[in-house]
TISEVEX-35574 format. One record per residue (C-alpha): residue in three letters; x, y, z negated. Coordinates in steps of 0.2 Angstrom, whole numbers, padded with zeros to 4 digits, always signed. Layout:
residues N
AlaXYZ ...
This chain:
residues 725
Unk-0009+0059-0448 Unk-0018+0044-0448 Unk-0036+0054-0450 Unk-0032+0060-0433 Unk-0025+0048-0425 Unk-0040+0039-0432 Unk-0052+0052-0425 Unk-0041+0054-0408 Unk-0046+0035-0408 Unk-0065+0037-0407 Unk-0066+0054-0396 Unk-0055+0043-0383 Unk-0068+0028-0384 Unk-0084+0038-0383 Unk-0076+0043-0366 Unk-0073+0029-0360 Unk-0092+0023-0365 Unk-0097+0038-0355 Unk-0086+0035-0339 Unk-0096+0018-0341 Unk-0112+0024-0342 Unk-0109+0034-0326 Unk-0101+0022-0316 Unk-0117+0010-0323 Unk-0130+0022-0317 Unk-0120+0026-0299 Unk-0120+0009-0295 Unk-0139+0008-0300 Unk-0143+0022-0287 Unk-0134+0014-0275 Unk-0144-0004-0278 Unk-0157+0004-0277 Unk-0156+0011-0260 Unk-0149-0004-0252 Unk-0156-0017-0245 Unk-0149-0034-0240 Unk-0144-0031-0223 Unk-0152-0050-0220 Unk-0170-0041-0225 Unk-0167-0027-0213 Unk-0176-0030-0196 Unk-0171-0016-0184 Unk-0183-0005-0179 Unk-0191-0008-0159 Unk-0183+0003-0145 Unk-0167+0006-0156 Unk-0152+0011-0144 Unk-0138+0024-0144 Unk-0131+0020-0124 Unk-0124+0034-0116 Unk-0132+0043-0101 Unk-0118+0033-0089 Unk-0130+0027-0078 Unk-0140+0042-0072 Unk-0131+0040-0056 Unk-0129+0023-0050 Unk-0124+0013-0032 Unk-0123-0002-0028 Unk-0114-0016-0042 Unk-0132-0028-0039 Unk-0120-0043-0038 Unk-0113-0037-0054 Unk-0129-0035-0064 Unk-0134-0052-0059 Unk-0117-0057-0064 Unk-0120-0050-0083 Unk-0137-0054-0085 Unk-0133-0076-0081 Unk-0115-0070-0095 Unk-0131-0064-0105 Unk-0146-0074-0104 Unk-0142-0092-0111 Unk-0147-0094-0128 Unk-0136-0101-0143 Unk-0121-0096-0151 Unk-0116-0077-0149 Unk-0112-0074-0130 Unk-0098-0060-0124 Unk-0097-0052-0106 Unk-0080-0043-0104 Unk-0079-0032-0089 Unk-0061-0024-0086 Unk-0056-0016-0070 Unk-0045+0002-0067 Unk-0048+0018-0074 Unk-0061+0026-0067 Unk-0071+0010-0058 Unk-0086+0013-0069 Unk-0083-0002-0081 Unk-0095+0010-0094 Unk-0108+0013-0080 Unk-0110-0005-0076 Unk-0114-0009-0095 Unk-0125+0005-0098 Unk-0133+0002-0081 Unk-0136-0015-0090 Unk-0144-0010-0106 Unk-0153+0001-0101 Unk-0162-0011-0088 Unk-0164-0024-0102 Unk-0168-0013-0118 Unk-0185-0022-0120 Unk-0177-0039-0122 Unk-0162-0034-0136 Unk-0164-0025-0153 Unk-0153-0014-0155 Unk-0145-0010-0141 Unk-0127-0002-0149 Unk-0114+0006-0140 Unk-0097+0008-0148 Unk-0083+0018-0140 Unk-0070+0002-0146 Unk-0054+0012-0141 Unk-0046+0010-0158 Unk-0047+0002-0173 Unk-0055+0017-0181 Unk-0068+0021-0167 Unk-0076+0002-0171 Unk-0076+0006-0188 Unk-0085+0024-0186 Unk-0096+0011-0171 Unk-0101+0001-0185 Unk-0105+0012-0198 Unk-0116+0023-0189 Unk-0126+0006-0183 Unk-0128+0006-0202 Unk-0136+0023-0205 Unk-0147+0022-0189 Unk-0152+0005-0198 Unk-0153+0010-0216 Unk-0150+0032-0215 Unk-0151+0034-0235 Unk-0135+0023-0237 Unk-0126+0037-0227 Unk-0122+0046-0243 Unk-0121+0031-0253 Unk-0110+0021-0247 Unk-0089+0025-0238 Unk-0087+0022-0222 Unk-0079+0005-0225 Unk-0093+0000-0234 Unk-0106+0004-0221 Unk-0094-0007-0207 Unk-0095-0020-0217 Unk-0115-0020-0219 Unk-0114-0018-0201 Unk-0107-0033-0200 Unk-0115-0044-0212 Unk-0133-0036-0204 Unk-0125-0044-0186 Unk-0119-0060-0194 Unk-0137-0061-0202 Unk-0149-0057-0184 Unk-0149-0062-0167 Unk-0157-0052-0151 Unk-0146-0038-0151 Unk-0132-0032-0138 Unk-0115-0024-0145 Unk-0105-0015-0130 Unk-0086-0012-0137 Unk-0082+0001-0122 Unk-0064+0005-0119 Unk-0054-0008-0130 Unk-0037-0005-0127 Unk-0031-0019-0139 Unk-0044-0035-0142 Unk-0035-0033-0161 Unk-0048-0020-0165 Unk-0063-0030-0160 Unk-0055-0047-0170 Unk-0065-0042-0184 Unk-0081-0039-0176 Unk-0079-0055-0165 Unk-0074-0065-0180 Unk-0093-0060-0190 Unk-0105-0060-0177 Unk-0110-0079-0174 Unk-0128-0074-0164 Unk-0133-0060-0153 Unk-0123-0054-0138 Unk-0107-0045-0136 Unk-0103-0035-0120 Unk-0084-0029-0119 Unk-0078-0016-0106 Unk-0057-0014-0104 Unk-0044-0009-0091 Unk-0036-0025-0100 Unk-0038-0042-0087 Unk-0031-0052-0101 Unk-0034-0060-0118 Unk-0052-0061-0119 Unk-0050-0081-0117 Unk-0049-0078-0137 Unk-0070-0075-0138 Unk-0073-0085-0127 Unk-0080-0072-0114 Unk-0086-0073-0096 Unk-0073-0062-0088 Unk-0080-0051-0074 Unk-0067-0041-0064 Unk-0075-0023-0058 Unk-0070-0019-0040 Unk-0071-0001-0031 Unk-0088+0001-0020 Unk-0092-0003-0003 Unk-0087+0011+0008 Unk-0109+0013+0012 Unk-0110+0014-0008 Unk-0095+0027-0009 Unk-0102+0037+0005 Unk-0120+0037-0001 Unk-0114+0043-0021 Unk-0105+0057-0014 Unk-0119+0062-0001 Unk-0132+0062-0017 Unk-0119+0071-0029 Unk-0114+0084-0017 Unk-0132+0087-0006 Unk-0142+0089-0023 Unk-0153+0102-0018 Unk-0143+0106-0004 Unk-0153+0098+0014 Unk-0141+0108+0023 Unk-0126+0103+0016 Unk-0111+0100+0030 Unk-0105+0082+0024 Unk-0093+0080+0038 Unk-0079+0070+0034 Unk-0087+0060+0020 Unk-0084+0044+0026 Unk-0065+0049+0028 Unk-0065+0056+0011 Unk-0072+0041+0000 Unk-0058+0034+0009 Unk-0045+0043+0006 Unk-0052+0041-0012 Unk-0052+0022-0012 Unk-0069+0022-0014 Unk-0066+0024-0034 Unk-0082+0031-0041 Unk-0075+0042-0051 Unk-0065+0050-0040 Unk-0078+0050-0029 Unk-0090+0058-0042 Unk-0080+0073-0048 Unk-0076+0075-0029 Unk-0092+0077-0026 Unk-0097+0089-0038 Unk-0083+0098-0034 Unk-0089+0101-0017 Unk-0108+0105-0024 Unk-0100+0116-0036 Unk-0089+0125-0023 Unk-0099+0123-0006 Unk-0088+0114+0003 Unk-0087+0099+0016 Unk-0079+0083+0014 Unk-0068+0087+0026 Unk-0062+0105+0016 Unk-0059+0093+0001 Unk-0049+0081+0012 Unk-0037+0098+0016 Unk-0036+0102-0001 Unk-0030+0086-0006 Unk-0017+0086+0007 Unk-0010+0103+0003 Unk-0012+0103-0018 Unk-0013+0084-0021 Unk-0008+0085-0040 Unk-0019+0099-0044 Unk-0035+0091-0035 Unk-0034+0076-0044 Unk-0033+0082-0061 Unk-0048+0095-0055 Unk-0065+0094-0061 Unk-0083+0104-0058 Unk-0085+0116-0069 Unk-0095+0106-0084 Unk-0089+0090-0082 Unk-0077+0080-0095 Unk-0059+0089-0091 Unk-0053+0076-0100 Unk-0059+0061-0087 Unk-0051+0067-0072 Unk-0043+0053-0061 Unk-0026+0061-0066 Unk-0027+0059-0084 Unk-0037+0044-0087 Unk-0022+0033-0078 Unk-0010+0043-0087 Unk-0018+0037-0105 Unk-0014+0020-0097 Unk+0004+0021-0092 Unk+0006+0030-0108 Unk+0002+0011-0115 Unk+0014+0005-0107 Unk+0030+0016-0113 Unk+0036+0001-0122 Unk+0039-0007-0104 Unk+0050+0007-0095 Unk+0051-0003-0078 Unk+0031-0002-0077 Unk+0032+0015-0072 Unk+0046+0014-0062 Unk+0040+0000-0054 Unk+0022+0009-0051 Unk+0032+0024-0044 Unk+0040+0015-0029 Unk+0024+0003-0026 Unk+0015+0020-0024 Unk+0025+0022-0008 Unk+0021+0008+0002 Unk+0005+0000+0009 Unk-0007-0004-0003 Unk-0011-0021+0003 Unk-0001-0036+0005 Unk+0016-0029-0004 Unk+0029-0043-0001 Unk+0036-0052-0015 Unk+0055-0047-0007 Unk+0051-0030-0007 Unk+0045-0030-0026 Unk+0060-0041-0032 Unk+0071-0028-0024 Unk+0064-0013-0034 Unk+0075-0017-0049 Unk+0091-0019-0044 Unk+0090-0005-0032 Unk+0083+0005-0048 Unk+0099+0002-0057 Unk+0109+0010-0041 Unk+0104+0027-0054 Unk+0112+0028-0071 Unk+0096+0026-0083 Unk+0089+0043-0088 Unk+0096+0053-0077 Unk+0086+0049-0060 Unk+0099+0057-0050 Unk+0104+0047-0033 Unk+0121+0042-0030 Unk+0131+0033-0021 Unk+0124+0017-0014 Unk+0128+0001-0025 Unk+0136-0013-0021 Unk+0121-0024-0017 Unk+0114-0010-0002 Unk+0130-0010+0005 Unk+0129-0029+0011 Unk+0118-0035+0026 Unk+0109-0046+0015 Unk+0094-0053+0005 Unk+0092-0042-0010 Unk+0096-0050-0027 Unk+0089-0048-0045 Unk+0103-0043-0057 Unk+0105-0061-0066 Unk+0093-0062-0083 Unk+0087-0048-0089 Unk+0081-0041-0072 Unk+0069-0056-0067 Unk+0063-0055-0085 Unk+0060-0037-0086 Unk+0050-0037-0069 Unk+0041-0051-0074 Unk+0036-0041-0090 Unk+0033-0024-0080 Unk+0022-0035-0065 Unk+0011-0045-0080 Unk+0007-0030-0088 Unk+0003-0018-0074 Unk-0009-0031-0069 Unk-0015-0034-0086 Unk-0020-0013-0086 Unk-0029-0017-0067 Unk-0014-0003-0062 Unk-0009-0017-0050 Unk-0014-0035-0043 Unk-0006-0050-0040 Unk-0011-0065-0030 Unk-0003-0084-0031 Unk+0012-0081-0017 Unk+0018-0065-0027 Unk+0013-0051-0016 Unk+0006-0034-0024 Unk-0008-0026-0021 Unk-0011-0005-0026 Unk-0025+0005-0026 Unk-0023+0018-0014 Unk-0028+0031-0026 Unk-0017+0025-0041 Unk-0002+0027-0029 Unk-0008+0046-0021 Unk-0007+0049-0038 Unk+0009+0042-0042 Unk+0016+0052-0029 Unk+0011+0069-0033 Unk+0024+0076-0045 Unk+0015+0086-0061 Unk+0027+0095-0074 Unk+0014+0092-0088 Unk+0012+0072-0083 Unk+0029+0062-0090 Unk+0024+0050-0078 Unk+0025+0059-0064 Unk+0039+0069-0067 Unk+0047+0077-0049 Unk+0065+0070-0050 Unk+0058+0051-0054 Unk+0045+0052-0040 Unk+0061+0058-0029 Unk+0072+0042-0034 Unk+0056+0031-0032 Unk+0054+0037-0016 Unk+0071+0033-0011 Unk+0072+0018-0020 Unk+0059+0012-0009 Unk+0067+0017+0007 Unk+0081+0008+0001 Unk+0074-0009-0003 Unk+0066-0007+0013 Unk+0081-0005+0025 Unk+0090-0020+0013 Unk+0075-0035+0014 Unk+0072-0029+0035 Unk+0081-0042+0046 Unk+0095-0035+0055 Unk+0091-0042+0072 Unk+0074-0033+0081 Unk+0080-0046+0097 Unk+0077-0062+0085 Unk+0059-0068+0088 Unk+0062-0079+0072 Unk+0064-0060+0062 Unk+0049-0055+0069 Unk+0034-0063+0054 Unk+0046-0054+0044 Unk+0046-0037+0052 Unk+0027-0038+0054 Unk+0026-0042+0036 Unk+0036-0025+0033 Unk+0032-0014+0045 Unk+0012-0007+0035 Unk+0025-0002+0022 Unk+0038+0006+0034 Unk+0022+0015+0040 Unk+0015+0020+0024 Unk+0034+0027+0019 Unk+0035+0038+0035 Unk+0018+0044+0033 Unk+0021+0047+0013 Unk+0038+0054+0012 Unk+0040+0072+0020 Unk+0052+0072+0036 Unk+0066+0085+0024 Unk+0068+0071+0012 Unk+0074+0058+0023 Unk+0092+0053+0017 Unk+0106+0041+0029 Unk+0096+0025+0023 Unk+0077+0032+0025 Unk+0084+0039+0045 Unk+0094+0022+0047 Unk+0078+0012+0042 Unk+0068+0022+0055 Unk+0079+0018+0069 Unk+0079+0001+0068 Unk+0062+0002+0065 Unk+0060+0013+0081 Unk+0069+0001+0091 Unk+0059-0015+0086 Unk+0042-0005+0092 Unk+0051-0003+0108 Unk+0056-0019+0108 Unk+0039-0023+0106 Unk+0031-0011+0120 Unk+0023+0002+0104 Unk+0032+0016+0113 Unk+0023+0031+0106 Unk+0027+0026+0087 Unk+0045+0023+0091 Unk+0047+0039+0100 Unk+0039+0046+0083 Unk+0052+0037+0074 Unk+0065+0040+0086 Unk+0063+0058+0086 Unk+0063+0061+0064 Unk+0079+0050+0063 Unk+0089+0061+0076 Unk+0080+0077+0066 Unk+0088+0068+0051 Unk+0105+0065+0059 Unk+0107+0084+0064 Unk+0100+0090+0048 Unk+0114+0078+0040 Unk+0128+0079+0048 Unk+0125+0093+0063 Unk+0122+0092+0081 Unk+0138+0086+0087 Unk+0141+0071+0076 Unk+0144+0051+0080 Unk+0127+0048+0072 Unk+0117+0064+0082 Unk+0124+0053+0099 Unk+0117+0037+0091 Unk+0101+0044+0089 Unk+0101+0055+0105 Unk+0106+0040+0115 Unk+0090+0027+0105 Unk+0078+0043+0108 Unk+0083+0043+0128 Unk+0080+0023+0130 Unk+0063+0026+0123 Unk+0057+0040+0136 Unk+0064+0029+0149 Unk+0055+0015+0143 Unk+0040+0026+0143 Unk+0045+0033+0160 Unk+0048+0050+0156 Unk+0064+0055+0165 Unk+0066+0070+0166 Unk+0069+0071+0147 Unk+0077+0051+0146 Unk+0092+0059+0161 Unk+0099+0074+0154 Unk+0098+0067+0135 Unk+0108+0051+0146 Unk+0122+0066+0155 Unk+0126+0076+0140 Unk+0130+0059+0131 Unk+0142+0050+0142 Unk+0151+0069+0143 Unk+0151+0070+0125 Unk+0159+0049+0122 Unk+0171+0052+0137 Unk+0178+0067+0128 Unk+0180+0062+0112 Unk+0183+0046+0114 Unk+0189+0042+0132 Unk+0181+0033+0147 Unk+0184+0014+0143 Unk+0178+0015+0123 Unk+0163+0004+0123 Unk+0154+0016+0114 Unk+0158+0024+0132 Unk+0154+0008+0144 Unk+0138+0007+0135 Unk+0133+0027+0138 Unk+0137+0025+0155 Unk+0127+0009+0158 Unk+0112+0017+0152 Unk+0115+0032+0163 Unk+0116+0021+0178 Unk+0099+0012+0174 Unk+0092+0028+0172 Unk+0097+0034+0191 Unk+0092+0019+0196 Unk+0074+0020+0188 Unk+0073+0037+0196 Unk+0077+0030+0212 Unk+0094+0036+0216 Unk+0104+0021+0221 Unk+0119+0032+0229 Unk+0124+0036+0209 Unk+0117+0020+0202 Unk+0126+0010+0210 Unk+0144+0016+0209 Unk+0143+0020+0191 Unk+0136+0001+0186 Unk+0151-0006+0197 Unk+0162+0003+0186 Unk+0157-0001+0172 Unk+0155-0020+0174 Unk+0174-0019+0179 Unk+0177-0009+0164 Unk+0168-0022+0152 Unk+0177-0036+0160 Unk+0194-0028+0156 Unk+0189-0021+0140 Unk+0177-0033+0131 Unk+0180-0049+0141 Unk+0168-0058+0154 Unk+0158-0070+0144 Unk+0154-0055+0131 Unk+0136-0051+0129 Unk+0138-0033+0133 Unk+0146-0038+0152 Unk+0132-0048+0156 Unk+0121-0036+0152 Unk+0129-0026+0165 Unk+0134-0041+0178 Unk+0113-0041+0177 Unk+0110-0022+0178 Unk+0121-0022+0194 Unk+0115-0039+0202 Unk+0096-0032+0199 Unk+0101-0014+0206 Unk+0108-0024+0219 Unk+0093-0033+0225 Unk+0082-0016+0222 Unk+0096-0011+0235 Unk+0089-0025+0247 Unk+0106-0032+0246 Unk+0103-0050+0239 Unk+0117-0061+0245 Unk+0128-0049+0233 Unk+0113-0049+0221 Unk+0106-0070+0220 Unk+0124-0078+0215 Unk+0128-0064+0203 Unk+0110-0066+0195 Unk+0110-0087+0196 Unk+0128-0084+0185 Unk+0121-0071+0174 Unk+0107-0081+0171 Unk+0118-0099+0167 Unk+0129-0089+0156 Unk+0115-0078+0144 Unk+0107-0097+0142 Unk+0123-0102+0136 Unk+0128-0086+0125 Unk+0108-0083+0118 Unk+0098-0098+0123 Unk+0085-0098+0132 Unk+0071-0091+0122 Unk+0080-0076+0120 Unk+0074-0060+0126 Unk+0088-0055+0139 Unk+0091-0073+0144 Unk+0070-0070+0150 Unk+0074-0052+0158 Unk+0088-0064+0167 Unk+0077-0077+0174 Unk+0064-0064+0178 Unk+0076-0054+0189 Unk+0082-0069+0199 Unk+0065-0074+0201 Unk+0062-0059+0209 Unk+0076-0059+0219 Unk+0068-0077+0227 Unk+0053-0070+0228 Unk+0060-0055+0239 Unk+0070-0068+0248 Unk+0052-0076+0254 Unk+0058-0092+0242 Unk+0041-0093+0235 Unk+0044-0113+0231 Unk+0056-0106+0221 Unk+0048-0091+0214 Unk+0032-0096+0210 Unk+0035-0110+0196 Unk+0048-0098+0188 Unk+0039-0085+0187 Unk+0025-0096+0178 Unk+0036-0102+0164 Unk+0041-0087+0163 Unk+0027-0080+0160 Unk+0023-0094+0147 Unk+0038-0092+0138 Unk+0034-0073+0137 Unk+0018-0077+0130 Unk+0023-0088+0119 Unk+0038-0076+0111 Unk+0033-0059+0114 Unk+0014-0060+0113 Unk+0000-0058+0125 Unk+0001-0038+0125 Unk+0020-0035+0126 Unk+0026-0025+0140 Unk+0038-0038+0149 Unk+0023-0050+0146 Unk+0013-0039+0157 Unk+0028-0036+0169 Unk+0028-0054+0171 Unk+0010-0057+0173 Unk+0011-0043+0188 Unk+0025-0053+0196 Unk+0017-0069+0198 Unk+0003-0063+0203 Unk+0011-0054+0218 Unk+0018-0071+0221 Unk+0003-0078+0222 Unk-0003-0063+0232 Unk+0013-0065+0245 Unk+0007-0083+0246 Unk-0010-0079+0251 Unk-0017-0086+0235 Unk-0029-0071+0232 Unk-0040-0081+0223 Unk-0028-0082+0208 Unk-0021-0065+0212 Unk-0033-0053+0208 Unk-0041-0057+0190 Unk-0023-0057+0186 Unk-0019-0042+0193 Unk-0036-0033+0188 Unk-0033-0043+0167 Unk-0016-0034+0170 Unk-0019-0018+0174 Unk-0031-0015+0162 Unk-0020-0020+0149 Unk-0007-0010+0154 Unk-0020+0005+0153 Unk-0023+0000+0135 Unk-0003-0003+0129 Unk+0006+0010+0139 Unk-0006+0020+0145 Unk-0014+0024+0164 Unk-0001+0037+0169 Unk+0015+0024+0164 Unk+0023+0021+0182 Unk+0023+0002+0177 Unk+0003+0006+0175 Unk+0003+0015+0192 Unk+0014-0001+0199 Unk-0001-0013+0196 Unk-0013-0001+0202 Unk-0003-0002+0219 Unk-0002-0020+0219 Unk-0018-0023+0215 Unk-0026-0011+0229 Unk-0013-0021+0240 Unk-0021-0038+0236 Unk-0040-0033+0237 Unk-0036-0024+0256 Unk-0028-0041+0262 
């Protein structure tokens, strides 16, 4: 027992002298093909940058940029370029190096997008420095030489492209203390921490996007049709990727800009996860922003939030519309992106407000780090900016995408309408409501334009009226018509052709046409209203006064005074009676009548009603208000028929100064009044004055309502009248 325990004894320690002596002579071979990496000087000419750059526009300001980030000498230097997906932060860098390979050695380019691809960076810097270590030495080991070569040289450039978290560069940030760093990133944030220069990439200029996609898609083609190419870098926010793999495309396939353009509007998810044949399928517009968002899972409302930006302008987004996203988000039960019934908060007519806590925080979060990916941007007063292609994108529903699933572009879609209709003022009469309408209306517009006309719901068709009456309102007659006409559409789809709500729409649609002089569509709409209200709801509703106001003024437009005027006589008695005398509604009509009066000739009726009318609307609504101005205009006029130019003529100039003043230069009852006082002037023989205004006005009437409007064809007349005189 002991003999061979004795001899087990030596056996197991002539193999451990033998592990030794192999471990002994290993080490030895790997001494004896490494270096210090202090003693290694790199080789001239040694680069491994990516052929990015073959095709390249514009970005002059940016090189310039780099190179002064670049060119000082001292203490390592780092550049960090971030900007969206797809706004060639790798081109710009490549571009770079290779412009200035005769002044670094090396020039190595590392694909940083994780921890492991710096690692694999480094260690091939290693072999391309030093190849026998490849088989000598792990790959960890090979890093670390890297690093200890970096730490131990200067002259070189590193480009880190793609970092997706500045943690997987630390390492390499915290070893390199000469030489020159260049970082590239959709990340705006956190490279304070290296102390980098910071340069944000932005699309190109629409000459650049055009002449990228002219070179791409005319290669070898001189009679390549390239109509539309200016439109279609556009549509592409001049992002140059997109406008590269466009391109190709249409080299590939033979088609025009203008082909693509078509393609896009028909197939928008498939075209923009489309490549050439032979490009990356891999760095398609679709899926390069999808590897973002995919980032950002552990912030749920960034994608939300992204979802329902994509359905506005992308300029200029107010901060009371993005405040309003969550809380309107939370009308849906989480998960199941279904639309109900609408919350409490859309039901009131007032400012949105941010679920206490919790809401504020989370957009905060969901804001800070869609801007911190370049997805969004934000400026100092909280307003939103969106590239146009990132929200074309967000809007076009793919099954494969979890982003851009079809039922969560569907709630974000509503969800904008909603906040929309809740942050609009409710008064389109209100000049002080106005900065905010014009703040609102490019969204409105980009929702209308966005959404298709079979998806509006109650809100999207209630937020187009009002919408359609402030352009009215405001003299854009052709756009409300537009809007007038998809929110009836809506209505009858809704609820069917007989319906409250179709009247209501009917009757807005009607006003427009009249506005616009088209009466012979404006009077029967007008007729088959007022039969419909006095049937189901009896002559002296108001819903009824109010139909048969607005026929009245129609007859009366259309010059027939024998059914004008009976009808406005009625219902100004009717009014009295039913909503009172000092109502808004009766003076309204005490003014239709006193004013079809006077176009009756019939001014002793027609002066003291208007002077009254006029006294009480300044009382009621002030006297900046829009109907206190029709008010004084009409009694103006009615001095100005008397002959009572004394009277006239000063009235009719602060009225037009008022006009001016609170509707604006080009609004139609700005005109109106700038034709009425130059007739005055005109009547009093002052031609002198009269004509450049009547000559200013009738050209901009051609330009607002166009030269066959009978309001048009009024100061034509007038105008002819002053120059024969």
């Amino acid at each position: 027992m002991e003999g061979t325990a004795s001899g087990h004894g030596v056996v197991n320690q002539a193999g451990r002298d033998q592990n030794f002596t192999e471990q002994r002579i290993e080490r030895q071979v790997v001494l004896s093909y490494s270096v210090r990496p202090a003693d290694v000087t790199a080789p001239p000419g040694l680069t491994n940058v990516p052929s990015h750059a073959h095709l390249f526009v514009g970005r002059g300001t940016e090189l310039q940029k780099l190179d002064a980030a670049l060119t000082d000498s001292g203490e390592v230097l780092v550049a960090a370029v971030h900007g969206l997906g797809g706004v060639g932060k790798s081109t710009l860098p490549a571009r770079y190096a290779t412009r200035r390979r005769d002044r670094f050695s090396p020039v190595w380019w590392i694909t940083a997008d994780t921890g492991e691809a710096v690692q694999a960076g480094l260690a091939a810097l290693t072999v391309a420095l030093q190849p026998e270590l490849k088989q000598a030495l792990p790959l960890e080991a090979l890093a670390e030489w890297a690093l200890t070569w970096l730490s131990s040289h200067d002259g070189w450039l590193l480009v880190l492209d793609n970092v997706n978290d500045p943690e997987h560069i630390a390492p390499v940030m915290a070893r390199t203390s000469n030489g020159r760093v260049l970082v590239t990133s959709r990340l705006a944030e956190s490279w304070h921490r290296f102390g980098a220069q910071v340069l944000r990439l932005d699309v190109l200029t629409s000459g650049q996007a055009v002449e990228l996609l002219t070179r791409i898609a005319a290669h070898d083609r001189p009679g390549a049709d390239l109509e539309g190419a200016a439109d279609l870098a556009e549509e592409l926010g001049h992002l140059p990727l997109a406008i590269e793999q466009a391109a190709a495309y249409l080299h590939q396939h033979r088609l025009s800009p203008r082909a693509y353009l078509n393609l896009l509007a028909d197939s928008p998810a498939v075209m923009y996860d489309q490549t050439a044949q032979g490009a990356d399928a891999a760095r398609t517009i679709a899926r390069i922003w999808r590897l973002t968002l995919d980032q950002l899972t552990d912030t749920p409302l960034a994608g939300d939030m992204l979802r329902v930006l994509a359905w506005y302008a992308p300029e200029a987004i107010p901060r009371t519309l993005v405040e309003g996203i969550p809380a309107a988000l939370n009308g849906s039960p989480p998960g199941s992106r279904r639309r109900r019934g609408l919350p409490a908060w859309l039901r009131r007519r007032s400012s949105p407000r941010l679920t206490p806590g919790v809401d504020l925080t989370a957009l905060r979060h969901a804001l800070g780090a869609l801007a911190a990916y370049n997805m969004i941007a934000l400026d100092e007063g909280g307003a939103v900016t969106v590239h146009r292609l990132v929200q074309a994108v967000a809007r076009a529903p793919d099954p494969a995408d979890p982003h851009r699933q079809h039922d969560d572009i569907a709630t974000a879609r509503d969800t904008a309408a909603r906040v929309l209709d809740e942050v609009r003022p409710s008064d389109v009469e209100d000049p002080a409501r106005w900065p905010m309408w014009r703040a609102l209306l490019p969204h409105i517009d980009a929702l209308a334009d966005h959404a298709p006309a079979d998806t509006d719901t109650d809100i999207t068709q209630h937020l187009l009226d009002r919408t359609a009456t402030l352009l009215q309102r405001q003299g854009s007659l052709i756009r409300a018509i537009e809007y007038f006409q998809r929110a009836l559409a809506t209505n009858q789809r809704l609820h069917g052709d007989r319906s409250p709500a179709v009247l209501t729409s009917l009757g807005n649609l009607a006003r427009a046409y009249q506005d616009a002089g088209d009466l012979e569509r404006a009077i029967p709409m007008f007729e088959r209203i007022l039969a419909d209200r006095e049937r189901v709801l009896g002559s002296d509703h108001p819903a009824t006064l109010t139909s048969r106001n607005n026929l009245a003024i129609a007859y009366r437009d259309a010059g027939d005074l024998e059914r004008a005027i009976p009808m406005l006589e009625r219902t100004l008695t009717d009014s009295e009676q039913v909503r009172g005398s000092d109502h808004v509604e009766t003076l309204i009509s005490r003014n239709n009548l006193a004013s079809t009066y006077r176009d009756a000739g019939d001014l002793e009726r027609a002066t003291p009603m208007l002077e009254r009318t006029l006294t009480d609307f300044e009382q009621a609504r002030g006297s900046d208000h829009v109907e206190t101005l029709r008010a004084r205009n009409n009694l103006a006029v009615a001095y100005r028929d008397a002959g009572d130019l004394k009277r006239a003529i000063p009235m009719f100039e602060q009225i037009l100064t008022d006009r001016e003043r609170v509707l604006g230069a080009d609004h139609p009852n700005t005109l109106i009044s700038r034709n009425n006082l130059a007739r005055a002037y005109r009547d009093a023989g002052d031609l002198e004055r009269a004509v450049p205004i009547l000559e200013r006005t009738l050209t901009d009437f051609e330009r607002v309502l166009g030269p066959d409007h009978p309001s048009t064809d009024i100061v034509r007349r007038n105008l002819h009248a002053a120059r024969s005189q």
